[in-house]
C-alpha positions as CSV (number, residue, x, y, z in Angstrom):
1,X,-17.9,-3.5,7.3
2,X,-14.7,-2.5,4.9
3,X,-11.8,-4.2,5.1
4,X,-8.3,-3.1,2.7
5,X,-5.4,-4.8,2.1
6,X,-3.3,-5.8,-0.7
7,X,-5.7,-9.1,-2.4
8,X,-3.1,-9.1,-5.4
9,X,0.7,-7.7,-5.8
10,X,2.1,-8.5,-9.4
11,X,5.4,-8.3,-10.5
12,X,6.7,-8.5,-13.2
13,X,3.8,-8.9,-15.1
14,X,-0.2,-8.5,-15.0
15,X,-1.3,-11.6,-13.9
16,X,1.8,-13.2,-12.8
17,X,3.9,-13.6,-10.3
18,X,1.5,-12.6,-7.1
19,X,3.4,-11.9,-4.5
20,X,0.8,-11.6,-1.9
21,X,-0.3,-13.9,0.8
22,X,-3.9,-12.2,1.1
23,X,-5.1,-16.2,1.1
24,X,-3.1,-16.9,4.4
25,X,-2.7,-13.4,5.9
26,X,-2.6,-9.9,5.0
27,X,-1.1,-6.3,5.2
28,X,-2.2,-4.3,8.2
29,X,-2.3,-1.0,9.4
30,X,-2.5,0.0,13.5
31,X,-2.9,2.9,15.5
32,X,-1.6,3.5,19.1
33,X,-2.7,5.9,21.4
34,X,-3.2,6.8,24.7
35,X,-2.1,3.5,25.6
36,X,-4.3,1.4,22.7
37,X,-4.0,0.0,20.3
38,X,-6.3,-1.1,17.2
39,X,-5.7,-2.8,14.2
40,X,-7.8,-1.3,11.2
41,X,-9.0,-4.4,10.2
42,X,-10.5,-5.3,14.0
43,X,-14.0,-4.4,13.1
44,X,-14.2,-0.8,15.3
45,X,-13.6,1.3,12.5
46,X,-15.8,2.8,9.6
47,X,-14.2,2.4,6.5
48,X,-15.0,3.6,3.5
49,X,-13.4,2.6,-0.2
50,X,-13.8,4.9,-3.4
51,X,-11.3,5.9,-6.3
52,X,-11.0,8.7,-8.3
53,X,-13.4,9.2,-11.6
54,X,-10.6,10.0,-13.3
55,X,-7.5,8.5,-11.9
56,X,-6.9,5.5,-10.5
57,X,-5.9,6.3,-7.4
58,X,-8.0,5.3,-4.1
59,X,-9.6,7.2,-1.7
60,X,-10.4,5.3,1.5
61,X,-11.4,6.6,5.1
62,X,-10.8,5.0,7.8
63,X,-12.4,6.7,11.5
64,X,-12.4,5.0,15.0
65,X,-15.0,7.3,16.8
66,X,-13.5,5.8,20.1
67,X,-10.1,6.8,19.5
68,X,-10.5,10.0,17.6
69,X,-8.6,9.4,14.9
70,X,-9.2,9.4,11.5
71,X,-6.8,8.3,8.5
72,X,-7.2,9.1,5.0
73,X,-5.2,7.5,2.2
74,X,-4.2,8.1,-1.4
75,X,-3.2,5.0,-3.1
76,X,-1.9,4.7,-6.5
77,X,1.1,2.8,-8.7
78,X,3.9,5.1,-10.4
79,X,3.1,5.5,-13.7
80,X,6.7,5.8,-14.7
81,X,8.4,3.3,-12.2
82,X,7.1,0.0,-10.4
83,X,6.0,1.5,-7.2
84,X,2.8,1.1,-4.8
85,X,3.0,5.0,-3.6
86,X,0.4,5.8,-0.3
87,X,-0.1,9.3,1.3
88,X,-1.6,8.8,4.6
89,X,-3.4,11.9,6.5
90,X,-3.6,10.9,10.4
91,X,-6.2,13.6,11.9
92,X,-6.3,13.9,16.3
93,X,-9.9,14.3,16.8
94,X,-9.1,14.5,20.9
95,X,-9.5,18.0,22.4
96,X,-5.8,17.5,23.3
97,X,-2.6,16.9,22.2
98,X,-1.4,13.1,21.6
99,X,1.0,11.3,20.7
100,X,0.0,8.8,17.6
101,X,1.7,6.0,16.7
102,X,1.2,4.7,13.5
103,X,2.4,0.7,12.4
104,X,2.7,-0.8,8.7
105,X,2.5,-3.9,8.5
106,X,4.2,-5.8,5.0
107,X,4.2,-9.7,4.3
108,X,4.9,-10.9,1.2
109,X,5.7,-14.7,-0.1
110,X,8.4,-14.1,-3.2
111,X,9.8,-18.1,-3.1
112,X,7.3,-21.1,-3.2
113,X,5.5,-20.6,-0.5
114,X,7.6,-18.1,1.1
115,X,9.7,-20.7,2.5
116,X,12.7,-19.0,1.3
117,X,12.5,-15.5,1.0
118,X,15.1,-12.7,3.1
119,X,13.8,-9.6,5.0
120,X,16.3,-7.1,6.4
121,X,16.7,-3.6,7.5
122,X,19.3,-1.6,5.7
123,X,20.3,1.4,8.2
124,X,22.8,3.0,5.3
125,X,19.1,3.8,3.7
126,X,16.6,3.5,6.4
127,X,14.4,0.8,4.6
128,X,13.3,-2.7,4.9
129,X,14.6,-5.1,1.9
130,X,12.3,-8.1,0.9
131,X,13.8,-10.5,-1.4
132,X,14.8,-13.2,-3.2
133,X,16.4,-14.3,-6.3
134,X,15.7,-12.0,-9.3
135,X,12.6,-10.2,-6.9
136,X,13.6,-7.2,-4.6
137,X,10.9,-5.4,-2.5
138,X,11.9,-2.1,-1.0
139,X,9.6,-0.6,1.9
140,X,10.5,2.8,3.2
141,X,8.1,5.5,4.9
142,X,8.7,9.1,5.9
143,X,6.6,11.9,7.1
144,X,6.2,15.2,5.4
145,X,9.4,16.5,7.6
146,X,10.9,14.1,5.4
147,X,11.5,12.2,9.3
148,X,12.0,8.5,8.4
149,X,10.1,5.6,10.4
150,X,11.3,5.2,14.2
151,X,11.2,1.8,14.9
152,X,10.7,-1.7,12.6
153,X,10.8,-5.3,13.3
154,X,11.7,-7.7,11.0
155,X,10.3,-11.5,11.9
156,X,8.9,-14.9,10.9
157,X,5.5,-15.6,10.2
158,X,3.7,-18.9,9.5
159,X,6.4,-21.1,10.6
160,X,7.3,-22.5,13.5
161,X,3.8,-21.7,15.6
162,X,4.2,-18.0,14.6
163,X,1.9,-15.8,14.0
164,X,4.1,-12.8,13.3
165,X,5.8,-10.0,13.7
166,X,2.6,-7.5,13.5
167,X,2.0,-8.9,16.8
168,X,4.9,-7.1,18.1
169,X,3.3,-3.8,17.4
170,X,1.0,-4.0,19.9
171,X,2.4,-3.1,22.5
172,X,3.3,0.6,20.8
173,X,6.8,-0.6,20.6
174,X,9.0,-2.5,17.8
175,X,12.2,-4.7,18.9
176,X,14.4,-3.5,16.3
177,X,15.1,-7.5,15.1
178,X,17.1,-6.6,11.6
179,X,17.2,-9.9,9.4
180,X,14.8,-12.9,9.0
181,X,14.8,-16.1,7.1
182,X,12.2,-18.2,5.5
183,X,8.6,-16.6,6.2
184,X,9.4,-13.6,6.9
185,X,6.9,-10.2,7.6
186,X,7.9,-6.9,8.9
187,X,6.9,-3.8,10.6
188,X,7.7,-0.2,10.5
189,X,6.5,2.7,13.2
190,X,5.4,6.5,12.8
191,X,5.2,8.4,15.7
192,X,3.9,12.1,15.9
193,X,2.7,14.9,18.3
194,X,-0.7,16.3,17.1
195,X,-2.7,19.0,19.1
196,X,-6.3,18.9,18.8
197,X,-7.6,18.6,15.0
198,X,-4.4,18.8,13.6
199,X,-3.2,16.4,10.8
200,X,0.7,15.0,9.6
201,X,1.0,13.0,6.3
202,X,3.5,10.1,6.1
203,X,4.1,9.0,2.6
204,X,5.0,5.2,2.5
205,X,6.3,3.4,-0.8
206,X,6.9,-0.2,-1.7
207,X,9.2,-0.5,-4.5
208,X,9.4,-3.8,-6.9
209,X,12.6,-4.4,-9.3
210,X,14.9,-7.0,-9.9
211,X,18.3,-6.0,-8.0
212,X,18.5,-3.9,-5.0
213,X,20.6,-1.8,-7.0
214,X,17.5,-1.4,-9.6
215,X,14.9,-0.7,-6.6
216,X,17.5,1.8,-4.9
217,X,17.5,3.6,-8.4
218,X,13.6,4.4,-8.1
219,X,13.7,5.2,-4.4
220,X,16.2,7.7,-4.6
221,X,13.7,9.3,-7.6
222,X,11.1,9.3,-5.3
223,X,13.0,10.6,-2.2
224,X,14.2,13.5,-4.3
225,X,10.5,14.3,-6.2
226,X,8.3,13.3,-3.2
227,X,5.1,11.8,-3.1
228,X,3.1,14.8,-4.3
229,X,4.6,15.2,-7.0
230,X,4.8,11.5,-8.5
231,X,0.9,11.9,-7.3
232,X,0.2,14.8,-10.0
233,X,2.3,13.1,-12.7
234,X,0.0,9.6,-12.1
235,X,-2.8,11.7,-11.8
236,X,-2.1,13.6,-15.4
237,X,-1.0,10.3,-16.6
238,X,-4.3,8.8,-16.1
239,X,-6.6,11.8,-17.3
240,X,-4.2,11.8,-21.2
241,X,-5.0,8.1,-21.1
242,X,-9.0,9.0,-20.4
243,X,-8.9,11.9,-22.7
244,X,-8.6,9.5,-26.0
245,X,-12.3,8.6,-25.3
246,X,-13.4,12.4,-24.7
247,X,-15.2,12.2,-27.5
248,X,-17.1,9.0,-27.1
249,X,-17.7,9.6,-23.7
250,X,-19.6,13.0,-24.5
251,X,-22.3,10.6,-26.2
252,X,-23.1,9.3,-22.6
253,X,-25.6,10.7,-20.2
254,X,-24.0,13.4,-17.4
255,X,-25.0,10.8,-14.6
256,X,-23.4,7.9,-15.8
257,X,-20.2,9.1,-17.1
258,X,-18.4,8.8,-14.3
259,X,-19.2,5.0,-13.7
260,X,-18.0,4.5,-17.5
261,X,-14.6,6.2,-16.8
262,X,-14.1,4.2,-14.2
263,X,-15.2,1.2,-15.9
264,X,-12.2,2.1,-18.9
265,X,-9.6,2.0,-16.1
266,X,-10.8,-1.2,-14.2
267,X,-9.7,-3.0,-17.8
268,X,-6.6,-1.2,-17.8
269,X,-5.4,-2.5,-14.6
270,X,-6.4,-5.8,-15.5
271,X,-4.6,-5.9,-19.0
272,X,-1.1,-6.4,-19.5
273,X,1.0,-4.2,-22.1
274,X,1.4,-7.5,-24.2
275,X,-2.2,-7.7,-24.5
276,X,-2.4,-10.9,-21.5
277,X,-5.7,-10.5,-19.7
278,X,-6.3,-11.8,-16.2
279,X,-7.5,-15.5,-16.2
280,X,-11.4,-15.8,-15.1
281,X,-11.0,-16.9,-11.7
282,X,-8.3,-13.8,-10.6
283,X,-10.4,-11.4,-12.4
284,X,-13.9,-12.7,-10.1
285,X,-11.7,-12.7,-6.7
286,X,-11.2,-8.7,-7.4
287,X,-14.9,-8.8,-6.5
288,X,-14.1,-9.9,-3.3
289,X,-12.0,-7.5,-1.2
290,X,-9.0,-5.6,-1.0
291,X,-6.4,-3.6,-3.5
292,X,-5.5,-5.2,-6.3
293,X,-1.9,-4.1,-7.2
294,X,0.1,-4.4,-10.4
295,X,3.3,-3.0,-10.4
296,X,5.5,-3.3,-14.1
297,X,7.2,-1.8,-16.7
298,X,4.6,-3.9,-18.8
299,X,1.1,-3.0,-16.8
300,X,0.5,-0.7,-14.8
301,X,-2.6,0.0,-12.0
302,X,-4.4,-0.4,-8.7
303,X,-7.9,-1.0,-7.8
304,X,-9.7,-0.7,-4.6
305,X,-12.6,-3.0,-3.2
306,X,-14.4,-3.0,-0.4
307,X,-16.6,-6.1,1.6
């Protein structure tokens, strides 16, 4: 069994400060339809978690034979700005037309224990601010009609006997809360009509800087330039970077040159552009599970893993 979710999410440097809170809880992705509902992560999907030989950007397939649906993502960090970009393909698989909910689910711990951080919905820009101090995470989603998320929730987890506020998804509907306080998690909804074997992207950024002003900046960028497009430039980006080995790399048997391209990027992703190196015991956990994310002006990368 697979299982993805963000294990690491660095900024401002590689290595340091992980905002995550994959020890305690993690991101999460649901579908509803037809009344149901199904966390990714429930153990009734096939998942499967590759990247690209020659890019470092994921390619992960997720199917629930019982719901006939299938989602396929594209994960990958800017190469230009610090964003964690995902193109997500939902596919009906029913013999009739549905409507498909899709739920994103983000949690983060920015203060000490994420005791103190902010989350809030900002309806001037349709996105959800996480924050604190000199840290400000921008979430935002649209689909490829450039039709903005429906519904969110913004909540408390982890305090206060809470679980939260992913379990508000499942239901198929979000309460609209705007502004939380302390542990905070949120959640954003896609909904679409799909006949029979037909597909919709939604392409969903988070964005890390250190002023809302700053993380605006980049989302406007990628609101203008789109996901497919930031997607090509990572993608050249990466396959420059690969090129300076071309030579070394022609030494290598056919069969295992793939493995050794891949190999080249896994230490990128894991070395800062001041030379810093992940410590030991981060560096085994990538081992483990998950998406390991790195997103600065100093380092840039993201690596898939699969149970």
């Amino acid at each position: 069994m697979s299982k993805v979710w963000f294990m690491t999410f660095y900024y401002p440097y590689v290595g340091l400060e992980n905002l995550s809170t994959a020890r305690a809880t993690h991101h999460k992705i649901g579908i509803w339809v037809d009344g149901q509902f199904s966390w990714v992560d429930d153990g009734s999907w096939t998942i499967s978690v590759n990247f690209e030989s020659d890019a470092l950007v994921s390619n992960i397939r997720m199917q629930h034979f019982g719901l006939k649906i299938e989602l396929l993502f594209f994960d990958f960090v800017d190469h230009e700005y610090n964003a964690f970009c995902r193109q997500v393909t939902v596919t009906n698989h029913a013999p009739e037309q549905r409507t498909i909910r899709l739920f994103t689910h983000q949690v983060f711990e920015i203060s000490r224990r994420g005791r103190a951080d902010t989350a809030l919905f900002v309806p001037e820009e349709n996105y959800i601010l996480d924050y604190k101090g000199r840290y400000s995470l921008l979430i935002y989603g649209q689909d490829n009609k450039g039709t903005v998320f429906d519904q969110f929730a913004v909540g408390n987890y982890g305090i206060e006997g809470k679980e939260g506020t992913y379990k508000d998804a499942e239901d198929g509907e979000l309460s609209g809360s705007a502004v939380e306080h302390g542990g905070v998690d949120s959640v954003m909804r896609f909904s679409c009509e799909l006949g029979s074997e037909a597909s919709t992207q939604i392409d969903y950024w988070i964005i890390a800087a250190d002023s809302q002003y700053a993380a605006e900046q980049i989302h406007h960028v990628l609101k203008e330039q789109k996901l497919d497009q930031r997607l090509m430039a990572t993608r050249r980006y990466w396959h420059d970077w690969l090129s300076i080995a071309s030579n070394g790399l022609q030494t290598i048997e056919t069969n295992y040159q793939s493995i050794v391209k891949k190999s080249l990027m896994i230490v990128k992703v894991h070395t800062d552009r001041r030379a810093a190196l992940l410590p030991p015991a981060i560096r085994r956990s990538i081992t483990m599970a998950g998406i390991i994310i790195a997103t600065s002006g100093r380092g840039t990368g993201l690596m898939p893993f699969g149970l």
